[in-house]
N, C-alpha and C positions, 0 to 999 in steps of 0.2 A: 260198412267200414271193416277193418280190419279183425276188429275184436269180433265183430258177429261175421265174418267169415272165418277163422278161428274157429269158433262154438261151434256153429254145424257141423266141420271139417269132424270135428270131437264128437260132434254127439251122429252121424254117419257113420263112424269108424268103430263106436260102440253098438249100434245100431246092427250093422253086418256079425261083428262077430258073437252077440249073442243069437241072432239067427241062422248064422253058419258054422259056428265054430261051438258055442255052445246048445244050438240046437233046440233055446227057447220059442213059444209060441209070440207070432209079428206083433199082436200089442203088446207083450211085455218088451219085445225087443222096443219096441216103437216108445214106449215109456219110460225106456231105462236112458234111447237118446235124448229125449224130452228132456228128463234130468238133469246129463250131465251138460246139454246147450244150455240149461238156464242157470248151474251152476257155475263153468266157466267163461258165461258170457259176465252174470255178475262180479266173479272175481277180478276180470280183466278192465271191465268198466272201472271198478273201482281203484285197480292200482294206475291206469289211465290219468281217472280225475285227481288222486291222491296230485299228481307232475304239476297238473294243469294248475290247482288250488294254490300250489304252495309257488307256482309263477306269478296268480293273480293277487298271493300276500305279499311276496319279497315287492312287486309293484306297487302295490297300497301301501308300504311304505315308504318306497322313493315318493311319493306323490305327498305324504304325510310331511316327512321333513321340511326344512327350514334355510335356504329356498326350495321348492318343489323341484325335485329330479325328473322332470318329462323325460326326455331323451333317454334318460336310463329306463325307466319305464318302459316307455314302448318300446326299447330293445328289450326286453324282457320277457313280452306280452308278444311280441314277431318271433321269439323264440318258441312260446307255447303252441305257434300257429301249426308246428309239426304234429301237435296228438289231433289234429281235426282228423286225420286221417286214419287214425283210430279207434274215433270215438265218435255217435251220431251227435249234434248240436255243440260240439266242442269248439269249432271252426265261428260259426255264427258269436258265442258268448265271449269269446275271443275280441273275435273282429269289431264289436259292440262295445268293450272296452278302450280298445286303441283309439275306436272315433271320436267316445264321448273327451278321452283326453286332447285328443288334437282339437275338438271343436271347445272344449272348457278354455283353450290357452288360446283361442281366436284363430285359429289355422283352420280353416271352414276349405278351403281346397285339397286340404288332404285327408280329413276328418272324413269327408262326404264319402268316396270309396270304400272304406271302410265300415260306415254307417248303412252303404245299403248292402251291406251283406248279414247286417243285427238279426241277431235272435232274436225271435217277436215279441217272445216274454219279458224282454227287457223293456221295460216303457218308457225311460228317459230319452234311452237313442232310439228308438220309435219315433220317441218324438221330435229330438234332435236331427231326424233324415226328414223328417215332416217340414219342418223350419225351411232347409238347406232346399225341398222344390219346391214349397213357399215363395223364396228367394230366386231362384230359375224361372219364376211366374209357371210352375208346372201345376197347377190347384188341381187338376185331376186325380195325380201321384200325391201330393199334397192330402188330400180327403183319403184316396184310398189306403195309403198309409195309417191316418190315425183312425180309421175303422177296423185295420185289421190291429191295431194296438188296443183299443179299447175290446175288441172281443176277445182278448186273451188279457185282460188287463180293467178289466172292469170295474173294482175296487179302489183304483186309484184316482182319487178325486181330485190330482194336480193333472194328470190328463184329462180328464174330459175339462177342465180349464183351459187347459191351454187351447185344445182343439176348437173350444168355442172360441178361443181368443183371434187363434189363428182364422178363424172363418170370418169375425166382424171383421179383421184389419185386412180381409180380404172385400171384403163388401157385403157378404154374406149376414145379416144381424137375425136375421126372422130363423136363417139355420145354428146361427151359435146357439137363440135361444131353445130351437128346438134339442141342441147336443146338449145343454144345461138340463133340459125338462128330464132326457133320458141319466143323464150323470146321476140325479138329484133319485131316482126308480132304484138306478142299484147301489144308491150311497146316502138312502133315507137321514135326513137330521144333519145332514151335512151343512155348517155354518157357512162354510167358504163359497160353496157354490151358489147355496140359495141369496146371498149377500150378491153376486156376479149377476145372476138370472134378475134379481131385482132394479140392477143397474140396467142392464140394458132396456126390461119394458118399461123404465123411466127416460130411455133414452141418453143415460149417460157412460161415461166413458166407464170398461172394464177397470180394475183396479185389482192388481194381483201380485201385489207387495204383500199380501197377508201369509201368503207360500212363503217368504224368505228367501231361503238359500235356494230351494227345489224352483223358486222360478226364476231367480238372479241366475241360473247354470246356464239358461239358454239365450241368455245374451241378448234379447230383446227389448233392453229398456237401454237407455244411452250412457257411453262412457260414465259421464259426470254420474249420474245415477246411480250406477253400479258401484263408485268410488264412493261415495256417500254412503251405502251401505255396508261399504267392507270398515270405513273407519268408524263407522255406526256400534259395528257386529266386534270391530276390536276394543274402540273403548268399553263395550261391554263388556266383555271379557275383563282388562284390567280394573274394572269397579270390583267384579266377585272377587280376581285374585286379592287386591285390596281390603274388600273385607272378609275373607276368609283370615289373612295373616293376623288381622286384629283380633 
């Protein structure tokens, strides 16, 4: 991208003139461009991300507010979508934001575009484009998606949930339970999963209300469902403010 065409331009042009002009020997000339590539490649990444950050706060809080500002948001976040060309993965964690918004507010046709262009480190919309060829009956794209999210995302024991979730409601049970065996190698002790893996070689149904909020995002359980736990998740809330004030 731009910032590391930049760098090298910089660190060539320092490169020449201490071998030409200053008449140093080629490693030191070659070290001095070394240098200043890694100097002002870091400098420009970072006033880069400095734009990008403070597009993806002003967004976190339209999203925060009271009602939730989508559309300003994602205008927001279409506006940061100009430093992708600046900066390598800028474009991707970008794109990954705007889908998980459109796909959070049930807009799954516009979300989807956006979604597969996610940075892979992102595991929610990893998972969220998982869902969406789920849903296209694409299981191929479907699996190879949440393989490439859990190799970079291995830690996170709401994906390999879901991924096995996504495979039984696919027909797949003997593979969810083998995605549970491996979740369970790199997330030892983990309740939630070994709780999932125990359901299924009993033969019963996954149950993956114990996630919350992280599994209610992808929309997979029905309306009424999801209403039940938001006025769940508010009277909650008003019990603490309640007795907090006392």
């Amino acid at each position: 991208m731009y910032n590391i065409l930049i760098s090298a331009a910089s660190a060539v042009a320092v490169l020449l003139i201490m071998m030409f002009v200053l008449y140093l020997p080629w490693w030191a000339s070659l070290l001095g461009g070394m240098v200043v590539f890694s100097l002002v490649f870091i400098l420009l990444s970072k006033a880069t991300m400095k734009k990008v950050m403070a597009s993806i706060e002003i967004a976190g809080k339209d999203l925060q507010a009271q009602p939730p500002r989508f559309e300003k948001a994602i205008r927001e976040l279409k506006d940061a979508l100009q430093y992708g060309k600046w900066q390598v993965y800028v474009e991707g964690q970008v794109n990954s934001q705007i889908g998980m918004i459109y796909y959070m507010k049930r807009d799954f046709s516009n979300a989807f575009p956006y979604l597969e262009k996610s940075f892979f480190k992102n595991w929610a919309a990893m998972g969220m484009l998982a869902i969406s060829y789920m849903k296209r009956q694409k299981k191929d794209l479907m699996t190879k998606t949440f393989e490439k999210a859990v190799q970079w995302n291995s830690k996170e024991s709401m994906l390999w949930a879901l991924y096995a979730y996504c495979e039984n409601e696919s027909g797949n049970a003997a593979k969810a339970r083998d995605i549970l065996t491996k979740g369970l190698k790199k997330n030892q002790g983990d309740e939630k999963l070994k709780d999932l893996l125990e359901a299924l070689q009993n033969n019963k149904k996954m149950n993956m209300r114990a996630y919350g909020d992280l599994w209610f995002q992808f929309h997979l359980e029905s309306l009424g469902a999801l209403q039940k736990h938001q006025m769940a998740s508010m009277g909650g809330r008003m019990q603490r403010r309640t007795s907090v004030r006392r």
